[in-house]
C-alpha positions in Angstrom: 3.2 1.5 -61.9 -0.3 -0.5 -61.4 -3.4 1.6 -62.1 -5.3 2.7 -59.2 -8.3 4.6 -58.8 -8.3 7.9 -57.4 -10.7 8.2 -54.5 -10.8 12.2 -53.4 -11.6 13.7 -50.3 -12.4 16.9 -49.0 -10.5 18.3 -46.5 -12.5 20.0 -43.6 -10.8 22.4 -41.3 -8.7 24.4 -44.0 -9.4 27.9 -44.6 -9.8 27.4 -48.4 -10.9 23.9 -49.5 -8.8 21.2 -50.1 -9.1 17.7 -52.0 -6.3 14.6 -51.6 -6.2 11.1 -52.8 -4.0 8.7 -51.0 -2.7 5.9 -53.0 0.0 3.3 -50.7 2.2 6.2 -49.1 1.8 8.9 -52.1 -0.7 11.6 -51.3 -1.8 13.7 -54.1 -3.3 17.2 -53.2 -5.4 19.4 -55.2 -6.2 23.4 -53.1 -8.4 26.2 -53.8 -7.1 29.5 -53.9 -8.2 32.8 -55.1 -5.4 32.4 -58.0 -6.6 28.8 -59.0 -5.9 25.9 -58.0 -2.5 24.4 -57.3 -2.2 20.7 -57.3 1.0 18.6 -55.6 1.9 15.2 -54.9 3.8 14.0 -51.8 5.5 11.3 -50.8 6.4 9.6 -47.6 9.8 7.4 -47.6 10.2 4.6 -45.3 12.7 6.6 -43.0 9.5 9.2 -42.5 10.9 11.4 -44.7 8.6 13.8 -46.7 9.1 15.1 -50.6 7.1 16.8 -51.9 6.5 17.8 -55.9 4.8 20.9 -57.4 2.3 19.7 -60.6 1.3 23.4 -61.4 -1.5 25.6 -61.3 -5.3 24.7 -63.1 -7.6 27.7 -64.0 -10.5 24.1 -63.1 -10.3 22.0 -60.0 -11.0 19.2 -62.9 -7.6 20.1 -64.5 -5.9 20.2 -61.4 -7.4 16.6 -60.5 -6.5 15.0 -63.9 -3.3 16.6 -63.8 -2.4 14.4 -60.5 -3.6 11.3 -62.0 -2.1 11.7 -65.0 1.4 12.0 -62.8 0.7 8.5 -60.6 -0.2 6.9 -64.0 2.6 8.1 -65.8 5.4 6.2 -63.0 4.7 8.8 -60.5 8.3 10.3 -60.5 9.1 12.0 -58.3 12.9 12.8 -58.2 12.9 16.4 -59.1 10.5 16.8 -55.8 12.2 18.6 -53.1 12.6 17.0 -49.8 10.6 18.8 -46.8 11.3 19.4 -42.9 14.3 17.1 -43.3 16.2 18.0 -40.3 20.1 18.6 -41.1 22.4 15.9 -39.0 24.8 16.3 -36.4 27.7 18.3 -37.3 31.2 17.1 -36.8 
């Protein structure tokens, strides 16, 4: 996967704060909470389907950010993610 530089933003509205970096249709997301901060990446398919992947918990907002771009430049795999608000299809 192409190295691509991580441009973060801060997310207004949220009751705690909240960073993300888009990169294509990948969106990785670093939080603050009064526990640390958990960082996730998620992914939209071309269908609109969302998956999303836990990366852990970061005592640092730093570690939590390196820890996403570490994932994207590692191949960004995300196969063990879990797939979210898929709907379930018609039963027969």
């Amino acid at each position: 996967m192409p190295k691509a530089s991580f441009v973060w933003k801060e997310e207004r509205g949220a009751p705690n704060s909240r960073l993300s970096a888009e990169i294509g249709n990948i969106t990785y997301h670093v939080s603050s909470r009064d526990y640390g901060y958990p960082a996730y990446v998620e992914a939209r398919g071309a269908r609109g389907g969302l998956k999303r992947l836990d990366l852990g918990y970061y005592a640092k907002i730093e570690q939590a950010k390196r820890a996403c771009e570490r994932h994207y430049q590692t191949g960004c795999d995300l196969s063990k993610g879990e797939t979210v608000g898929e709907k379930p299809g018609p039963s027969d």
